[in-house]
C-alpha positions as CSV (number, residue, x, y, z in Angstrom):
1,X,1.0,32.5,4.6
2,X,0.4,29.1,6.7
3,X,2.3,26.1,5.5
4,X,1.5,23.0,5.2
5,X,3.6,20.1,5.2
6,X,3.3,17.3,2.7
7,X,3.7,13.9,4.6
8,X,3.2,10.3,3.4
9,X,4.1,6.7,4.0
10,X,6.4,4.7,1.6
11,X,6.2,0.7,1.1
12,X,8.0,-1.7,-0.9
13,X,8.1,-5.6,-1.7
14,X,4.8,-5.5,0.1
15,X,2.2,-7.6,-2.5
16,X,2.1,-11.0,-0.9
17,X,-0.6,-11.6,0.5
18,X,0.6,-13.2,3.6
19,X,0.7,-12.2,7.4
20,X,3.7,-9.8,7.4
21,X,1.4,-7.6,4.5
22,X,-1.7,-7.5,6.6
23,X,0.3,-6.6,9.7
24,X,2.3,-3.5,7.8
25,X,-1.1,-2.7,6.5
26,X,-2.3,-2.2,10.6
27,X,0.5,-0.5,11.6
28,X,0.3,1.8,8.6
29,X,-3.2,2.6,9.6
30,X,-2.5,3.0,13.0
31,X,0.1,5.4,12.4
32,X,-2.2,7.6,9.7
33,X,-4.5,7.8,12.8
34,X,-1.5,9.5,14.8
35,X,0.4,11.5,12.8
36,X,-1.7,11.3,9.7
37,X,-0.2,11.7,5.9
38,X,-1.6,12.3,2.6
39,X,-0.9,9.5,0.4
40,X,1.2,6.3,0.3
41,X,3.9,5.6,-2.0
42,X,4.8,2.1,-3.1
43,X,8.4,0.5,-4.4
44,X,7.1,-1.6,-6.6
45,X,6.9,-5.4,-6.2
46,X,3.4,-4.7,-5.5
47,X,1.9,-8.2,-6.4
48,X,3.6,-11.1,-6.6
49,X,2.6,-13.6,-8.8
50,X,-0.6,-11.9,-9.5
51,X,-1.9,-12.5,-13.3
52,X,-5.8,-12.8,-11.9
53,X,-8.1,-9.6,-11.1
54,X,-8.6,-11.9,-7.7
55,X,-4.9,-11.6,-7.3
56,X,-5.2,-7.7,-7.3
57,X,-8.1,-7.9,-4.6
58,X,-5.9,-10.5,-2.3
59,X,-2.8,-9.0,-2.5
60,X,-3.9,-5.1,-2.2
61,X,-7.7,-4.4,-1.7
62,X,-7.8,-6.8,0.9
63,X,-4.9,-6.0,3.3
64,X,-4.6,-2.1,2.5
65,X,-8.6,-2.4,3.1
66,X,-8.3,0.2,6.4
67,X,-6.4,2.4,4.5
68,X,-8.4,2.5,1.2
69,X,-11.7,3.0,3.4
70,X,-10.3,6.3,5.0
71,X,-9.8,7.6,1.4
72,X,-5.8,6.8,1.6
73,X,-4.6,7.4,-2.2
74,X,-2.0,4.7,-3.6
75,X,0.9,5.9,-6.1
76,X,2.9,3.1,-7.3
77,X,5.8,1.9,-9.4
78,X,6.4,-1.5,-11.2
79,X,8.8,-4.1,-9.5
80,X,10.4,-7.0,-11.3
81,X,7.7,-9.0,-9.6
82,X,4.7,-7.1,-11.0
83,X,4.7,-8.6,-14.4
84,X,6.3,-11.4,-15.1
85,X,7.0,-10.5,-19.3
């Protein structure tokens, strides 16, 4: 029996929409293109100050675009910044 191992990238405090996110996002896809993983795990704070549906888009369609596109799956967990209630 051939085994396989179970690899994946983890982020955290990445939702906001600025420079640093889209450059992460790169690198992250650069490095599934090398090594490869399965999934990507997220730390919550995924969207900061993100009430809107556009907020969503900007803040994680938009830079994790590359990764998404190859079929990447996203598991996340809830930061104090993801919901402001």
């Amino acid at each position: 029996m051939e085994s396989k191992s179970l690899r994946f990238a983890v982020i955290g405090d990445s939702g906001t929409d600025e420079r640093e996110q889209y450059e992460i996002a790169k690198e992250t896809e650069i490095y599934r293109q090398k090594v490869g993983f399965d999934f990507v795990i997220m730390l919550g704070d995924n969207i900061y100050r993100g009430h809107l549906s556009k907020d969503f888009a900007e803040k994680f369609e938009q830079p994790y675009k590359l990764l998404l596109d190859a079929g990447v799956k996203f598991y996340a967990s809830l930061g104090n910044h993801d919901d402001s209630s």
